[in-house]
C-alpha positions as CSV (number, residue, x, y, z in Angstrom):
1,X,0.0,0.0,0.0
2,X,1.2,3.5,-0.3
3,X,0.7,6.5,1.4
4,X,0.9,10.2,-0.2
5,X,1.1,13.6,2.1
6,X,-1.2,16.2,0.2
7,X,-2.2,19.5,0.5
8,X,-5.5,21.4,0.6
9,X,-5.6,24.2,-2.5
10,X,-8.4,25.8,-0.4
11,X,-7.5,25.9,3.3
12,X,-4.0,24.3,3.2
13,X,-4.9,21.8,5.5
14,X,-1.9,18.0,5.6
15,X,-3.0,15.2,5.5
16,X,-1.9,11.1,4.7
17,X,-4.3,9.5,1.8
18,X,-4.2,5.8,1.7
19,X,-3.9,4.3,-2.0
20,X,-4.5,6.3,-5.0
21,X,-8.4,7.0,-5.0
22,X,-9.9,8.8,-7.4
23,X,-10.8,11.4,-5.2
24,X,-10.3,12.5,-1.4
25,X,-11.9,15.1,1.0
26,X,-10.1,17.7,2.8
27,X,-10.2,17.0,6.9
28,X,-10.5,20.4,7.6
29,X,-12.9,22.2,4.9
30,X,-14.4,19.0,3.6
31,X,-13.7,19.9,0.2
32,X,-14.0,17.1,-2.3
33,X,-10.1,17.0,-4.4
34,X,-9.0,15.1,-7.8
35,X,-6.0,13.1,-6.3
36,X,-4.3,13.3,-9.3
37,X,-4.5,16.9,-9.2
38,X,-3.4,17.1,-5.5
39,X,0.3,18.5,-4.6
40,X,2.1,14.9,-2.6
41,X,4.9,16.2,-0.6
42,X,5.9,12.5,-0.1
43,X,5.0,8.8,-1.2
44,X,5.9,6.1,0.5
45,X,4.8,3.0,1.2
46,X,5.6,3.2,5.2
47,X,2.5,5.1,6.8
48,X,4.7,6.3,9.8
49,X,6.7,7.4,7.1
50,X,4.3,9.6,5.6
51,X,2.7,10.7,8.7
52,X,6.2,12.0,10.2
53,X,6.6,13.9,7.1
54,X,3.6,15.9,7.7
55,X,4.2,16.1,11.3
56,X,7.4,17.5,10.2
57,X,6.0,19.9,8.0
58,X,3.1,21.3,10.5
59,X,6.3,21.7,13.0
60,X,8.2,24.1,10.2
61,X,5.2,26.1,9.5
62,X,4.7,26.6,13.1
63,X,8.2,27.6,13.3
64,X,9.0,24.4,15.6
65,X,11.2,22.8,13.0
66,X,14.3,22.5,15.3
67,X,12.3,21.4,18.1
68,X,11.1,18.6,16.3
69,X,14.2,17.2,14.8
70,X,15.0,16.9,17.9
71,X,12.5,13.8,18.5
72,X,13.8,10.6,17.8
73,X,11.1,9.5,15.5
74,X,7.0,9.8,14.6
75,X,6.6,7.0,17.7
76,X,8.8,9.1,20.5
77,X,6.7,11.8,19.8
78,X,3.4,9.9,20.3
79,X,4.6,8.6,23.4
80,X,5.2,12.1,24.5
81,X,2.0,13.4,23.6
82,X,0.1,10.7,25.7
83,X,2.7,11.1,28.8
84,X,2.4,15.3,28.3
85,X,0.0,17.3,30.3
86,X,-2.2,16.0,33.4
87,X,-4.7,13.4,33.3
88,X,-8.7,14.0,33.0
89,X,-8.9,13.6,36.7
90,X,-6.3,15.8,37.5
91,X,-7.8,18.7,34.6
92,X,-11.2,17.9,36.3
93,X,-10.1,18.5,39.7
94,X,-7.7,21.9,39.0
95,X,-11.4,23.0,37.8
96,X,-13.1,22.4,40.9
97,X,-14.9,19.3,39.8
98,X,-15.4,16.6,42.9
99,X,-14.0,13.5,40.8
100,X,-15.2,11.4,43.9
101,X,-18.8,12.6,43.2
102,X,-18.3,11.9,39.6
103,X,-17.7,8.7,39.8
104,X,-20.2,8.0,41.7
105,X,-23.1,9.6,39.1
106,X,-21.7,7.5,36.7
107,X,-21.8,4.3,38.6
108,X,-25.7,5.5,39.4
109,X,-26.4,6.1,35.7
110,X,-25.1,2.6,35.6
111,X,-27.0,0.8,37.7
112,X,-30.2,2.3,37.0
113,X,-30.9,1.1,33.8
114,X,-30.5,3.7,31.6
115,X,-27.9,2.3,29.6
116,X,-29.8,3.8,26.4
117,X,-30.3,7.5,25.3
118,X,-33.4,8.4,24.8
119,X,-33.1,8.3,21.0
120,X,-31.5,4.8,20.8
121,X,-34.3,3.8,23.3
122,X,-36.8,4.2,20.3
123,X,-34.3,3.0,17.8
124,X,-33.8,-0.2,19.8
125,X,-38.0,-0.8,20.0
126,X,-38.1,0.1,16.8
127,X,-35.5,-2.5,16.0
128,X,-36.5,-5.4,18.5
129,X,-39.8,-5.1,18.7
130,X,-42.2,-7.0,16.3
131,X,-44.2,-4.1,14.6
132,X,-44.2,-2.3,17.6
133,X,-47.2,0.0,18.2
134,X,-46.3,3.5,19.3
135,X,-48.2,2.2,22.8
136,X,-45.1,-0.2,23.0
137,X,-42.4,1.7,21.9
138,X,-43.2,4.1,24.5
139,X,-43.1,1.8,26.9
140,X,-39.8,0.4,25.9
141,X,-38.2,3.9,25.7
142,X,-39.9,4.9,29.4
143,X,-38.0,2.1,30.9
144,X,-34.9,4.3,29.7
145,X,-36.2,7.8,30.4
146,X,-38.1,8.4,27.1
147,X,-41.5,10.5,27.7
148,X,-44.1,9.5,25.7
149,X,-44.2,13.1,24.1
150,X,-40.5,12.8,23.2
151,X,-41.1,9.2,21.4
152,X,-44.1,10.4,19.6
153,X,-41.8,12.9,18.5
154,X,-38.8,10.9,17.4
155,X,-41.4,9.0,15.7
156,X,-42.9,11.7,13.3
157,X,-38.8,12.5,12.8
158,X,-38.1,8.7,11.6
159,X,-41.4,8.7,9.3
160,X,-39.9,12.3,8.0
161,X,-36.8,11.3,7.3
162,X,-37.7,8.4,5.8
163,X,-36.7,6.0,8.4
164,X,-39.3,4.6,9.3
165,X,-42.7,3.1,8.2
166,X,-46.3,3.0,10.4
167,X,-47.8,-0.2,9.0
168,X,-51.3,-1.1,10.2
169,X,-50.6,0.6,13.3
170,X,-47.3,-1.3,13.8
171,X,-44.0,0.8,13.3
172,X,-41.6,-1.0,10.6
173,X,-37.5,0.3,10.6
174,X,-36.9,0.5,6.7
């Protein structure tokens, strides 16, 4: 397989493409490129090859070129970006958040049921349920928070959207 680092003719934006497809979308302004028509800075066939080279470019543009020649190579660095800075219970506690108390709301969420938003409570009835009524898909999605307004909602979304189908008073995921 080989790896090309391209360039973004609208934002300027790096990044690695896989293969040679016939086109490829900008990560930044979404625009859709030709990859023929695409500037490659490098093709390899190593992917920690290519992605290095960007890396290295993004460092010179920032003007941190002789800081990062200074890293060993593409997986030093990733080892120092995951070991660099504090940890989410540290950031969460330097903002006055009790991680204790945290916890323990998560651990309740757990153990109450609600494993399912209220959306993918609907979803799941939808899905598991044989031609659910809208009588039993509320009932599914209350066990997981849902009111019956917000399911007759998501409902009429579905059936807007195209989603999903009321068939003789059953509902029918298409």
């Amino acid at each position: 397989m080989t790896y090309a680092v391209v360039g973004c003719s609208e934002c300027n934006a790096l990044w690695v493409v896989e293969g040679r497809p016939e086109t490829t979308g900008c990560p930044r302004c979404e625009k859709r490129h030709q990859f023929g028509t695409l500037k490659q800075f490098v093709t390899t066939d190593d992917e920690d090859h290519a992605r290095e080279v960007r890396a290295s470019i993004l460092a010179n543009k920032a003007g941190q070129g002789d800081a990062f020649a200074e890293v060993e190579d593409f997986a030093t660095l990733d080892d120092y970006v995951e070991d660099a800075g504090m940890s989410d219970d540290e950031y969460l506690a330097e903002s006055g958040v009790d991680t204790d108390e945290v916890a323990a709301a998560a651990e309740r969420a757990e153990s109450s049921g609600r494993s399912l938003s209220k959306r993918d409570a609907v979803r799941t009835a939808l899905r598991e349920l044989d031609a659910p009524t809208k009588r039993e898909v509320k009932a599914f999605a209350a066990e997981h928070g849902a009111s019956g307004e917000y399911v007759e909602d998501a409902l009429a979304k579905f059936q807007r959207a195209g989603e999903v189908v009321e068939d003789g008073g059953g509902y029918r995921l298409l």
